[in-house]
N, C-alpha and C positions, 0 to 999 in steps of 0.2 A: 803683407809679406811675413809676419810674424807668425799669423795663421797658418801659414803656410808652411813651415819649420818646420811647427809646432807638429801638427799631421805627416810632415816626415822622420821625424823624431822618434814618437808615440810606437808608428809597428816596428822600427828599432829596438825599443824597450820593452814591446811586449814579447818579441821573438827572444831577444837574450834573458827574458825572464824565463820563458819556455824551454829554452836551451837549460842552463838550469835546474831546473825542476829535474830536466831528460835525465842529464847529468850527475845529479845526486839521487835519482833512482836506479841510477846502472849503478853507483858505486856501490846503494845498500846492496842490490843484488849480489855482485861480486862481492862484499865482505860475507854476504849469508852463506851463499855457496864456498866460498874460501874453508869454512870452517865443517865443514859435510866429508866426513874422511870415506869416502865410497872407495869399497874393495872388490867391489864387482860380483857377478852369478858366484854361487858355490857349485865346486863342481856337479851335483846330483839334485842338480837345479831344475833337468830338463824332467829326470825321472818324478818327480816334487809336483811339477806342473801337470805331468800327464798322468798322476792319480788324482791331483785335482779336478781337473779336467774331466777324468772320467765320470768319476762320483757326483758332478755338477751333474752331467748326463742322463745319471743313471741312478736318482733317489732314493732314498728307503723311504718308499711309498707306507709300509708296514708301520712305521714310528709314526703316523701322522695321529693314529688312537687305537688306544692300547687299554681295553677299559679295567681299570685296582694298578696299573701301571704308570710309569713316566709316561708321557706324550706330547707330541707338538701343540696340539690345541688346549690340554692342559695347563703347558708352560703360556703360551700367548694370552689365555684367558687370565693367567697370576699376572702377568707383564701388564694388562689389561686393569687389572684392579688394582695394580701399585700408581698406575697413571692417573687412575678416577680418585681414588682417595688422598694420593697426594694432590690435586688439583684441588680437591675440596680442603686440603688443611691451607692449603695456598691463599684463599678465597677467602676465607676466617679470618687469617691475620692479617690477609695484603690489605682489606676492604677499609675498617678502620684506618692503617699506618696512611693510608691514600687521601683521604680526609685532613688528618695529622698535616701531611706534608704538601697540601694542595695553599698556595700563598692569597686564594682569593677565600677560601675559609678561615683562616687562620686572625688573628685583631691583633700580634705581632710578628714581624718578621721572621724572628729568633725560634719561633715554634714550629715554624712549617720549615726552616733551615737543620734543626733540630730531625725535625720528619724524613729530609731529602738524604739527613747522615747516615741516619741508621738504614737508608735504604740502597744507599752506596755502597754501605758496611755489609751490608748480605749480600750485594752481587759480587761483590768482590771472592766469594769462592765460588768455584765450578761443583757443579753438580757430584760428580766423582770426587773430590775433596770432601765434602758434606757426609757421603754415602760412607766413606773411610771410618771417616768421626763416631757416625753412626752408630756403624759395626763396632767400633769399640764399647758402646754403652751397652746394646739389644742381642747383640752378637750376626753370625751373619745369616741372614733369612729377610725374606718379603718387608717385613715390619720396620728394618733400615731403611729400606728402599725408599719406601713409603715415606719414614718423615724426610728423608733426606730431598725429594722432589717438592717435599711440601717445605720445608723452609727454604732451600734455595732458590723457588720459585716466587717467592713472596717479594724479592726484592726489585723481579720485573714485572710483575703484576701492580705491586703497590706504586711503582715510576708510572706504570702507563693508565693508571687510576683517577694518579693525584693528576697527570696533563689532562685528562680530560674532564677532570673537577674545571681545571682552570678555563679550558675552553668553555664553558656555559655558557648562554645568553643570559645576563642579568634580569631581564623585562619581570619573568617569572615572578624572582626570587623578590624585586622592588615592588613588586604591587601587593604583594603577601605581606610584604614590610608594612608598606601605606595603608593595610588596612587593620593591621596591628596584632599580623601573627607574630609568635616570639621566634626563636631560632631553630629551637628544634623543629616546629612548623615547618617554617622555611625549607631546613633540611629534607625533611620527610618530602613534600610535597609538592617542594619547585626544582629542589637539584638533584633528588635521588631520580624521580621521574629519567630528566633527561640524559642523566649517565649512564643509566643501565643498559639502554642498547650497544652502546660503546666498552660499557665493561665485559659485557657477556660475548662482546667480539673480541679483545683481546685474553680473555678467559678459555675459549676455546683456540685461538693462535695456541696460547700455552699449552694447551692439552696435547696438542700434537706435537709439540718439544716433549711435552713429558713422555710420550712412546715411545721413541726414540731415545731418549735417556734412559729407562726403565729398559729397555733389552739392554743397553750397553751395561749399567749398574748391575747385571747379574754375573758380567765378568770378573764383578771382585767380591762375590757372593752374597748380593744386595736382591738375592730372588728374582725371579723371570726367567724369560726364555735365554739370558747370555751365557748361566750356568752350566747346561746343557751345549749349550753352541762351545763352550769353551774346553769343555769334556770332550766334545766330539772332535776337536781341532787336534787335542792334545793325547787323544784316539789313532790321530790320522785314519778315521772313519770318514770319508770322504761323502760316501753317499748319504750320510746321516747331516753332516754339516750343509749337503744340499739341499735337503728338504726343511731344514731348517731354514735357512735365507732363504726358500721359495716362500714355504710361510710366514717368515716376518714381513719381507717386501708384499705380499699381497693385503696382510693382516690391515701393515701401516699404510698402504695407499687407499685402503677403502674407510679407516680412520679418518685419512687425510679428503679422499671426496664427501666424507657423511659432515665432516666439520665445518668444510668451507659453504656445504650446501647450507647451515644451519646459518653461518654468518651471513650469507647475501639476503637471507629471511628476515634476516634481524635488525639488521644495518640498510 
């Protein structure tokens, strides 16, 4: 009988848990929205969309290459080498800090905790934070961009590193032991082995955040193609800003098919 309750009980309390939940997600809603002071279209709102509109339609085919000129494929190919080279300053420092902070390498706690701080401590700013800073040392050009993608990427590279240090199979690493290689050995030849297909897959995951960051960082004059897209916005050259998004969306989707091809290779 008691059984019995008990199982009448149980989806009682599971549903008022649910309820709940419902319920304090409608209220964050409504406080989010509460505070959205929306004033609605301005009035030359419709004339705004229908030069947008047109210029989507109707591209400056001509800006695509311009050759001793600005150009589309120019700015892409800079946005292109701020991604590749900050991936590689990313790779440098994450690789080490990922070792650092991995808890099955480490012989005390405090060092691989140590590891996981300083790698909180970097993701904790956004890319466009980073890119700011930058610009204040280098000034603004490609060269910000650049570290700025390379440090800020360090601090997801080196997390998803050090997890996959920790995932290893041990067998390797113990028979290297038992036969009386020292650690460096070890390192080299039982745990570097099997990370690297794993590293080199979320290495390229990154690279394709970095494209995508790297057009937007040219918005605050951290080089690439946003510098250009921003000029042209602020142009109201419509047809310029559309051949621009048509080049970046094709640039970044065949980025994105050439990298995931690379990762099913890999992995």
């Amino acid at each position: 009988m008691s059984d019995l309750r008990s199982k009448i009980h149980k989806p009682k309390k599971q549903r008022l848990k649910t309820a709940m939940v419902i319920l304090a997600l409608l209220l964050l809603y409504i406080w989010g929205f509460s505070g959205i002071n929306f004033q609605g279209l301005s009035s030359n709102a419709p004339t705004v969309m229908k030069a947008i509109g047109h210029g989507f339609l109707n591209p400056d085919w001509s800006y695509v290459y311009k050759p001793g000129e600005e150009d589309l494929i120019g700015a892409l190919l800079e946005t292109a080498a701020i991604a590749v080279v900050g991936i590689c300053v990313s790779v440098i420092i994450a690789f080490p800090i990922g070792f650092w902070a991995a808890r099955n390498v480490s012989v005390f706690r405090i060092i691989s905790g140590s590891g996981k701080s300083v790698l909180s401590f970097l993701r904790t700013f956004p890319d466009i934070i980073m890119a700011l800073l930058f610009i204040t040392v280098v000034g603004p050009n490609a060269y910000a961009g650049m570290l700025a993608l390379g440090v800020s990427a360090v601090g997801m590279l080196g997390k998803l590193y050090a997890e996959e240090i920790e995932a290893i199979d041990k067998g390797p690493s113990e028979a290297l032991i038992s036969s009386g290689a020292n650690k460096l050995q070890v390192l080299w030849f039982a745990v570097v082995p099997e990370v690297l297909p794993g590293f080199i897959s979320a290495t390229l995951y990154r690279f394709e955040i970095n494209m995508r960051s790297a057009a937007t960082l040219g918005l605050i004059g951290a080089g690439g193609i946003g510098a250009p897209l921003l000029f042209a916005i602020q142009g109201r050259t419509w047809d310029r800003v559309g051949v621009i998004l048509i080049g970046l969306v094709i640039f970044v989707l065949l980025i994105d098919l050439a990298s995931s091809a690379l990762r099913k290779r890999v992995v």
